[in-house]
C-alpha positions as a Markdown table, in Angstrom:
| # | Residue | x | y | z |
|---|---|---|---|---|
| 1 | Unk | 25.1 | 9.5 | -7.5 |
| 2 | Unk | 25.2 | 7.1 | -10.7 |
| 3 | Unk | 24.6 | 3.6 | -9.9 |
| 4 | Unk | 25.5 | 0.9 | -12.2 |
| 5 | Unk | 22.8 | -2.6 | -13.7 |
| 6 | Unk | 25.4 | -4.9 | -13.4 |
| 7 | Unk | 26.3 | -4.1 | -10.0 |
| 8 | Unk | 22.8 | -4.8 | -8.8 |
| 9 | Unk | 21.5 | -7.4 | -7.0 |
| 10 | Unk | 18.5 | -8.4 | -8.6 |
| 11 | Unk | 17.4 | -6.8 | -12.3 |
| 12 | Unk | 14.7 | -4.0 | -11.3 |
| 13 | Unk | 11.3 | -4.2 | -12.6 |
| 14 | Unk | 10.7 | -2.8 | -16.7 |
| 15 | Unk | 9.6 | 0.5 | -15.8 |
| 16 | Unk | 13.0 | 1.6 | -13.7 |
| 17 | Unk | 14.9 | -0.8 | -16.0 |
| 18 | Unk | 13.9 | 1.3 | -18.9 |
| 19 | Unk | 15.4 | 4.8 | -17.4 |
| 20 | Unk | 18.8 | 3.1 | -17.0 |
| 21 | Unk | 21.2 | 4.8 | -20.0 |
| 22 | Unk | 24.3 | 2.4 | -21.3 |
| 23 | Unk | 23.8 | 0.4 | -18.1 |
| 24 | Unk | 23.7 | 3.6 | -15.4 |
| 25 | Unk | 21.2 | 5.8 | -13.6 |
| 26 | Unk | 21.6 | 8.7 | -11.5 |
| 27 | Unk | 19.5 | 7.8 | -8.9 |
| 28 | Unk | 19.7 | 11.5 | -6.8 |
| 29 | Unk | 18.1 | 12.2 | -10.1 |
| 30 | Unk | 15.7 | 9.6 | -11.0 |
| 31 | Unk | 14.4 | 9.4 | -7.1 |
| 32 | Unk | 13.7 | 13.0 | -7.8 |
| 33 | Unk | 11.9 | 12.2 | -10.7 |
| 34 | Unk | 9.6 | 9.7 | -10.6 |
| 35 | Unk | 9.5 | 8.0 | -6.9 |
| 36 | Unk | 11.9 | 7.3 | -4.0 |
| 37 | Unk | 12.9 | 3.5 | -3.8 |
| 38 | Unk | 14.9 | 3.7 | -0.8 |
| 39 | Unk | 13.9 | 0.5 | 0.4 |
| 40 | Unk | 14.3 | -1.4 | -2.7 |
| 41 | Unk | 17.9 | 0.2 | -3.3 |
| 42 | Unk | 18.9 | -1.0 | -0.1 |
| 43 | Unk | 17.8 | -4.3 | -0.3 |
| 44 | Unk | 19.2 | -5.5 | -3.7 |
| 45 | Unk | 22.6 | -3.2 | -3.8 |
| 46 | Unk | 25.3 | -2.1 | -1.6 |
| 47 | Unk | 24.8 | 1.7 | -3.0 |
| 48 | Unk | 24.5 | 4.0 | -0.1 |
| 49 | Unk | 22.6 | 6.6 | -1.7 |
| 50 | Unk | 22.1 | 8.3 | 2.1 |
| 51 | Unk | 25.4 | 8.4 | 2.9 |
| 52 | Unk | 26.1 | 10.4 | -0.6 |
| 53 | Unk | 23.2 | 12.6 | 0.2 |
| 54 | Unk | 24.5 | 13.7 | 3.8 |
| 55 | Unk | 28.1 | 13.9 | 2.4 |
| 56 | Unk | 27.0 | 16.2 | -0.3 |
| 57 | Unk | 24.9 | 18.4 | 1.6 |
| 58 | Unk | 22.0 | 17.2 | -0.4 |
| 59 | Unk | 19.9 | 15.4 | 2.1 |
| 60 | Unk | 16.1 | 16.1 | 3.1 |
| 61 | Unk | 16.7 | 15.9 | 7.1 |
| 62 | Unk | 12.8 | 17.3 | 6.8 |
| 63 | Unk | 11.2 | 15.0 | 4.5 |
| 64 | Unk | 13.5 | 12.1 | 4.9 |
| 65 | Unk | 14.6 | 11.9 | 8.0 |
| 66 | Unk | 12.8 | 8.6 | 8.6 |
| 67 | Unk | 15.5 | 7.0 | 5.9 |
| 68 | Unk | 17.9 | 7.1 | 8.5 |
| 69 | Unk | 16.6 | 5.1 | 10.9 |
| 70 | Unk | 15.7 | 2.7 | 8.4 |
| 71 | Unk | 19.0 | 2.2 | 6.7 |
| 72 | Unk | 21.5 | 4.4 | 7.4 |
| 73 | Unk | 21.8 | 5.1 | 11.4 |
| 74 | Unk | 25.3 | 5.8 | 11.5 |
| 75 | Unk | 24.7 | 9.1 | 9.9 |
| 76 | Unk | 22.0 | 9.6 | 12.4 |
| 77 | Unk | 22.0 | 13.4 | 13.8 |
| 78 | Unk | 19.3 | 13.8 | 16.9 |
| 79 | Unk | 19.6 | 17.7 | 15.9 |
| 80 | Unk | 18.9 | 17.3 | 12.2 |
| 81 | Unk | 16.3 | 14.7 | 12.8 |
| 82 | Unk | 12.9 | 15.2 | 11.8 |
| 83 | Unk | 11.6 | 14.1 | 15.5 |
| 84 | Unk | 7.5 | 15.7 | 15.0 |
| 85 | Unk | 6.8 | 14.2 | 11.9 |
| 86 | Unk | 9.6 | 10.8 | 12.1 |
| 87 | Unk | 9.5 | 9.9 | 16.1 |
| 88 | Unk | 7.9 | 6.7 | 15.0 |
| 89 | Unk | 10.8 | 5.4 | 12.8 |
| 90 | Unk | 12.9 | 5.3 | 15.4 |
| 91 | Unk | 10.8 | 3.8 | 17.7 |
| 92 | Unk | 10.4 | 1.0 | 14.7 |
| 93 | Unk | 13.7 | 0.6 | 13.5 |
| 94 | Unk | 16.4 | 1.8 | 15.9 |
| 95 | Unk | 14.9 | 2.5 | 19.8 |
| 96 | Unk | 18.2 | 2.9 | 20.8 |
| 97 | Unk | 18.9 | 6.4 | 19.4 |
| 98 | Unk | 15.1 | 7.1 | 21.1 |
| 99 | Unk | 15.3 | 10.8 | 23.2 |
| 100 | Unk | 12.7 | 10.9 | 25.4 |
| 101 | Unk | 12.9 | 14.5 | 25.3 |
| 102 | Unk | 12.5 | 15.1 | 21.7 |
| 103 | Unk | 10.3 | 12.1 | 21.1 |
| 104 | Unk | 7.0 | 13.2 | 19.8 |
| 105 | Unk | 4.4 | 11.1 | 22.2 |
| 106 | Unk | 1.8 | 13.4 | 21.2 |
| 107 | Unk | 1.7 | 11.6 | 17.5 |
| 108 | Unk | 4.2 | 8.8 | 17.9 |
| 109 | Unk | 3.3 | 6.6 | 21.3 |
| 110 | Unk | 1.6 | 4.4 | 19.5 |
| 111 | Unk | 5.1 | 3.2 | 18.1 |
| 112 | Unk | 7.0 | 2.7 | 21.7 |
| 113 | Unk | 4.0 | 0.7 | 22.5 |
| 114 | Unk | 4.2 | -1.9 | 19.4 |
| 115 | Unk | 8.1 | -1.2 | 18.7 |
| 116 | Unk | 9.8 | -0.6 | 22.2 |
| 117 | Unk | 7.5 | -0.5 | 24.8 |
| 118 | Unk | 10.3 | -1.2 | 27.3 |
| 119 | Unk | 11.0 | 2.8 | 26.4 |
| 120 | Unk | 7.2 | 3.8 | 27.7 |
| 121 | Unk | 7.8 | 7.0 | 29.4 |
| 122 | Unk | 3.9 | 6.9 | 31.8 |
| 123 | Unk | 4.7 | 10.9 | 31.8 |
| 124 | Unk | 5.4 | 11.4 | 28.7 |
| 125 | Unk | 3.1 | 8.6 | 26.7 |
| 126 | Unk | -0.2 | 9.9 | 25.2 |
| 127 | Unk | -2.7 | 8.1 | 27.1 |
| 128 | Unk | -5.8 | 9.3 | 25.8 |
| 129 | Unk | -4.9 | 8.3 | 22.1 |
| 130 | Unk | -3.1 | 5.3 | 22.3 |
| 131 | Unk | -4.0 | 3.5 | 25.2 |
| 132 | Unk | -5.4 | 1.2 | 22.8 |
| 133 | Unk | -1.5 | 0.5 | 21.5 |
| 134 | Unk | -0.6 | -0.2 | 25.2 |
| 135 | Unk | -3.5 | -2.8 | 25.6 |
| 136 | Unk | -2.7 | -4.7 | 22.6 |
| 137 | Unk | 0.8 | -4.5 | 22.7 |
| 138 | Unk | 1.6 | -4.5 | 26.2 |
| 139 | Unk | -1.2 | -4.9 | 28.2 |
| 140 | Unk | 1.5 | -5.7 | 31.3 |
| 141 | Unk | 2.2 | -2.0 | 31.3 |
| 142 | Unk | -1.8 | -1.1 | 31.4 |
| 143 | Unk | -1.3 | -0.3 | 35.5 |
| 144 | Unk | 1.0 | 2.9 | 34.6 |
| 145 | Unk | -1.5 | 4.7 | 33.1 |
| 146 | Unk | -2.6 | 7.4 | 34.9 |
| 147 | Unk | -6.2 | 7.5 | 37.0 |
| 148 | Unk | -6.8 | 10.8 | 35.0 |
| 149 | Unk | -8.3 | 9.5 | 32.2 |
């Protein structure tokens, strides 16, 4: 995907502005690289570099799956979603495409607990790790933990 200077936002910092050839950058290419600047792209351009990805069969659904819940939910796919290592970025960004079932609480219940806590599943919600999260963040919900612990 080749992005264009002028159509930006906001000029980018001397480093990136220096790889930009006769005013355009691939940035599938650049991202690759040097480093991803997802969140930057987002905020100071309307390039939907996700949206090419998944439409070119060039997305990381294992690396990157976090991206989409960030900034590009309507391309969300709760098959192709990296749910062990990326539970948590739902939780943060989008709690409405949260699936209980695929949720990792083992490594992620900290994030329901600061995020969504109105999604704390007692069964499912790692109590011995993150009962901390719950106290801080929603102490109100303290009384489902179980008397196990």
């Amino acid at each position: 995907m080749t992005i264009e200077l002028k159509e930006l936002k906001t000029t980018p910092c001397e480093e990136w502005l220096m790889r930009f050839e006769s005013g355009t950058l691939d940035v599938q290419k650049a991202f690759k690289d040097y480093e991803e600047q997802y969140d930057w792209l987002y905020k100071y351009s309307d390039y939907d570099l996700i949206a090419w990805q998944i439409e070119n069969g060039v997305f990381d659904w294992e690396e990157d799956s976090w991206l989409l819940a960030k900034h590009c939910p309507k391309y969300f796919n709760s098959e192709l979603y990296n749910w062990k290592k990326d539970s948590w970025s739902v939780a943060q960004y989008r709690s409405y495409l949260l699936d209980p079932d695929k949720y990792n609480w083992k490594e992620s219940s900290w994030a329901v607990a600061q995020c969504c806590y109105n999604l704390l599943n007692p069964d499912l919600y790692n109590w011995e790790d993150y009962t901390y999260d719950v106290e801080t963040f929603c102490p109100h919900l303290l009384y489902l933990r179980p008397n196990t612990l």
